[in-house]
N, C-alpha and C positions, 0 to 999 in steps of 0.2 A: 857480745862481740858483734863486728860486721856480717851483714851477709854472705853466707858462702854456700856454694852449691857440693855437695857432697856426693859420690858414688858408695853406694851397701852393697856389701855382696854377702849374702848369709846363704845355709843352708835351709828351702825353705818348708821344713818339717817339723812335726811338734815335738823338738827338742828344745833343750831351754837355749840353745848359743842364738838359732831362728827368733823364736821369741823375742829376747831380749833386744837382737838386732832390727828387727820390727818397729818391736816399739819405741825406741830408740829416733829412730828415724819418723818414725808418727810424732815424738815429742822436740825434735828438728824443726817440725814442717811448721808445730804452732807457734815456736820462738822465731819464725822467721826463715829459716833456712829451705833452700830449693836442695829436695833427696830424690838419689835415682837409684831405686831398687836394681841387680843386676843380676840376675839366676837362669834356672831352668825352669821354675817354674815359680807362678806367684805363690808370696809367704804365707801363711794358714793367716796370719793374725795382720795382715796388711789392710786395711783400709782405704779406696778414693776419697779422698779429699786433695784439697787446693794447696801447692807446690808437693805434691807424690807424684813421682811417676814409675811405671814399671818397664824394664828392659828386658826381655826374654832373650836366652840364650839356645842359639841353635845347634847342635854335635849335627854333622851329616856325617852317614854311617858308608864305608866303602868297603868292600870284600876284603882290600891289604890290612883293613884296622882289624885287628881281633876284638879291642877295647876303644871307642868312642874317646876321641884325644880331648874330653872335658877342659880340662887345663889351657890348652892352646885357644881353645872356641873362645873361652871368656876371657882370655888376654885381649883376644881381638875384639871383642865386643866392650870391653872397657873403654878399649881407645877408643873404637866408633862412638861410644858414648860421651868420652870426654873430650872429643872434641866439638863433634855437633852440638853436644850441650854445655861448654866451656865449663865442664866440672875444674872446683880448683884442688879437690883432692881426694883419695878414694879412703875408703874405712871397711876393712875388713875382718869379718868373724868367723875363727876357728883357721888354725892356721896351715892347714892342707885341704883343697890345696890352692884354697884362696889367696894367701900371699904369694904362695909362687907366680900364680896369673897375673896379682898386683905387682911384683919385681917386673915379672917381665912386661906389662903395659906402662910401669914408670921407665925403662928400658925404650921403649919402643918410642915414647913421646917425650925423649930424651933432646934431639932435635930441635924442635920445635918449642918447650916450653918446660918448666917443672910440674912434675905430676906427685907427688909426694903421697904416700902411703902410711894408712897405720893398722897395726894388726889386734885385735882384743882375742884374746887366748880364753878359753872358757870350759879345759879340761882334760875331755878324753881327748882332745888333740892331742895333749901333752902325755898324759897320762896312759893311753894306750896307744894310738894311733901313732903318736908323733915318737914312742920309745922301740916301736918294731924297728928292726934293721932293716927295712925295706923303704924306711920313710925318717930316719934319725937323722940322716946328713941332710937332707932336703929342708929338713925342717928348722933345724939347728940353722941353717942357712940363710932360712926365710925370713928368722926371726932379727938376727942380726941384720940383717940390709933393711929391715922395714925402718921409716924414718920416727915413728914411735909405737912401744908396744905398750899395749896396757893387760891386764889379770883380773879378774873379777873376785878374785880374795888373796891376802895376802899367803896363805899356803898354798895357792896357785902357783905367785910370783916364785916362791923358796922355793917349791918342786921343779919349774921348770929353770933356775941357775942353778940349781945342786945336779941335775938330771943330763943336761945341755953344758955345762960350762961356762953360761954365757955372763958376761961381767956388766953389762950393757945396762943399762936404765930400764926398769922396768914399771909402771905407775898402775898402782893398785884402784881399782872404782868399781864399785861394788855393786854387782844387778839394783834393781830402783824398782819401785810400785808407784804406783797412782793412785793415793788415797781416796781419792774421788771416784775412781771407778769400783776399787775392790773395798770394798767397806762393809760393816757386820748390817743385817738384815734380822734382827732378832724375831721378826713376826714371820719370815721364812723358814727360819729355824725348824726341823723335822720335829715331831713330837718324840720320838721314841730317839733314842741315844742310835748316833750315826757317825760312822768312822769313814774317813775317803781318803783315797790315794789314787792320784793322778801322775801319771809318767808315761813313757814309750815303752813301757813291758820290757822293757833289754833284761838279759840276766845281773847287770850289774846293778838295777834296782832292787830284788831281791822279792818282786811282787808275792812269790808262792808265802814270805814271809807275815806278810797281810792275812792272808788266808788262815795261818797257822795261829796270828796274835788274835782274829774273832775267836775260833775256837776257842783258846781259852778265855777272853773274855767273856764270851757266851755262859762259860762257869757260874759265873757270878752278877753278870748285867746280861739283859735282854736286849743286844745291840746288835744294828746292821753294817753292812760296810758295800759301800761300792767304789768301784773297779772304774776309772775313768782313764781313758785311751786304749792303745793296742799295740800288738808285736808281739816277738814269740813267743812272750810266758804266758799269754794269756789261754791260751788252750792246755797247757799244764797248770794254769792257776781254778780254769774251771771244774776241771777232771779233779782237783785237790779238794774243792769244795764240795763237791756229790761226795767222794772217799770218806769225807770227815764229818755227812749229813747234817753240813748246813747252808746247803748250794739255795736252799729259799730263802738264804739272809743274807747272800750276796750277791750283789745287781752289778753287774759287767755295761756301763752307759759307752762303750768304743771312743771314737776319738769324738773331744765335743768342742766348738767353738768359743762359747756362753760359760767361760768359767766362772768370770765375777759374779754371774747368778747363781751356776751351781755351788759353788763353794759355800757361803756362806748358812747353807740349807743344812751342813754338818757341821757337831761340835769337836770332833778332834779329827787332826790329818794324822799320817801312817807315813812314814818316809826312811823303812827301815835300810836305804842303800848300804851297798860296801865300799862306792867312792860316789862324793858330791865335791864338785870345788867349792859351791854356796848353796843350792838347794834352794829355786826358785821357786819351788812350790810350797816351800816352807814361807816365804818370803808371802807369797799371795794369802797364804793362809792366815799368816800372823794380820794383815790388813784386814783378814775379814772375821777378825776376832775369834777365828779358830786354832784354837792350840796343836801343833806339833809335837810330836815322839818321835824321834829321828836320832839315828845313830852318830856317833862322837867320831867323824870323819872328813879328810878334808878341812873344807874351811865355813861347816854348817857349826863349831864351838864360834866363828866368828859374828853368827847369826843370828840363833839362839840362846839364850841366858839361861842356862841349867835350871831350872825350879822354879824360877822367874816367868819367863816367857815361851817355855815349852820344857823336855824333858831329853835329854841324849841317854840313848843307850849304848852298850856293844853291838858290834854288827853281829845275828844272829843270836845271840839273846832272845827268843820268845819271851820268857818267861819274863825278865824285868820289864820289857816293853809292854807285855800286857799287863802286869801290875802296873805300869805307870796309868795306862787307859783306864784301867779298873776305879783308878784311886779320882779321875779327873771324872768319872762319869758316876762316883759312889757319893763325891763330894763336890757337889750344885756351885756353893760359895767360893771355893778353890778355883774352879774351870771360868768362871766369871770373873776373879781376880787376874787369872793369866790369862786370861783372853782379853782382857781390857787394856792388859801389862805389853801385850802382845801388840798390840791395835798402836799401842801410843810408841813403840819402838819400829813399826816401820814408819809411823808418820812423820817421826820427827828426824830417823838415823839414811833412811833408804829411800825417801819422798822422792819424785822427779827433779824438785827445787833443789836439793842439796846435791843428785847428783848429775844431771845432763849440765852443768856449769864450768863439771871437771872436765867432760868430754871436748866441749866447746873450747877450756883451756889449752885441752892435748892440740887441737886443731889450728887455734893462733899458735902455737910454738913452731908447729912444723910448716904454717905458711908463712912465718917471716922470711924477712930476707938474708940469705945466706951471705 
């Protein structure tokens, strides 16, 4: 497509909507396209390079505000942005309460010019955030005005028109990898059998779960596990691991940048959530020829090929899940078939090539002319 200048506005923490939106916008930059990050703070995974640039968002805090009016700051700050730097359209992730800010800066530069909006939904927006009563109308709202929305899995898109009502067009594109960056390193590879799980510690990843699948694997393999990122399970996931004496077989690395290196240093990932809409760490994982055990939820069956390319269990389930680990780290030939099986299914289904194309399609549709 032409070149076009783009506004991002993600949250910019190591969750996957951040992430995603990120790199997203890094794989913009090298097809051509001028991105203008727009937050409160720069993204974990953002990189300088040539056409990135970054927009900080200022809240000034006054005695009347109880709550810092976030929302308003970045309406204003888009327009600042889109006009000075003649963005032609804004693309926003997770949709509170970033489209609202986008309605109202396509509002605001209404006047003047078309500023067209689109929103990529990526979960607990929908799924928690966006189904409290305190945020359903808003959000309901946000979604319908935005001039196109996209899902990152199609049980995203069904959750949120069953949930919402909304009848509207909704276009499924599925998180993406960089085969080139996350790729298997087999001379990295740990000697001793190594489990990782990487997330923001939330309760809804189910981290003390990890804790509970070494132990029993411990049963039967001599296996370690670490613990990459942080938040608040992690101080009950460490206290779980002394309780269950095998706190020296599990390494807690806090939040880390260098995933494409660390990942590939273990042979299976740990992704026992109770809701994933696609399971971007599954996704990194399968790139770097590490096999996945992740539970049958959301839209990670859309991701993982049951026996194939990694294993779904029930949420909470210990026990199948660590039979499944058991079976992947007792049978050498097995973990080497699905990790290969694994490797050639994000390169060829989730590559950047297949999918920053659909993105760029979402983006001429909405800057035609009306």
């Amino acid at each position: 497509m032409s070149y076009v200048r783009i506004g991002i506005t993600c949250y910019p923490t190591y969750g996957g909507s951040g992430i995603v939106a990120t790199e997203l916008g890094l794989e913009l930059s090298l097809r051509g396209h001028e991105v203008h990050f727009i937050s409160y703070a720069n993204p974990v995974r953002l990189e300088g390079r040539e056409r990135i640039f970054y927009h900080e968002v200022e809240v000034t805090t006054y005695p009347l505000f109880q709550y810092p009016p976030y929302t308003l700051a970045l309406a204003s700050r888009m327009v600042d942005v889109a006009e000075h730097h003649e963005l032609d359209l804004l693309h926003v992730h997770y949709a509170i309460p970033h489209s609202v800010s986008a309605y109202l800066a396509r509002n605001m530069m209404r006047a003047k010019r078309r500023l067209p909006f689109v929103t990529t939904l990526h979960g607990t927006d929908i799924t928690l955030v966006g189904t409290d009563p305190s945020y359903f109308p808003i959000t309901k709202f946000s979604i319908e005005e935005s001039d196109a929305v996209t899902a990152i899995s199609q049980d995203l898109k069904e959750q949120t028109q069953r949930v919402f009502g909304i009848a509207r067009p909704i276009d499924v594109i599925n998180n993406f990898i960089c085969p080139g960056t996350y790729q298997p390193h087999p001379e990295w590879r740990e000697v001793r059998p190594t489990l990782i799980h990487i997330s923001n510690f939330r309760p809804v990843k189910r981290v003390l779960d990890c804790v509970r699948i070494l132990a029993r694997v411990r049963q039967s393999v001599d296996a370690d596990l670490w613990m990459v990122g942080d938040g608040p399970e992690r101080m009950p996931a460490e206290r779980l691991a002394r309780d269950l004496g095998i706190e020296a077989n599990v390494r807690f690395w806090g939040k880390q940048d260098q995933i494409p290196k660390l990942m590939p240093r273990a042979h299976v990932l740990l992704m026992p959530s109770e809701m994933e809409s696609f399971g971007l760490a599954a996704l990194e994982a399968m790139s770097c020829g590490v096999v996945p055990v992740a539970t049958r939820v959301g839209g990670v069956p859309e991701l993982i090929d049951h026996e194939k390319t990694g294993f779904l269990g029930a949420v909470g389930d210990i026990e199948s899940q660590a039979g499944y680990v058991i079976r992947l780290l007792q049978e050498p030939a097995l973990l080497a078939t699905m990790a290969a099986a694994a490797r050639r299914a994000a390169e060829t289904r989730f590559n950047t090539n297949e999918v920053i194309p659909q993105y760029e399609a979402i983006y001429e549709r909405v800057l035609a002319p009306q």
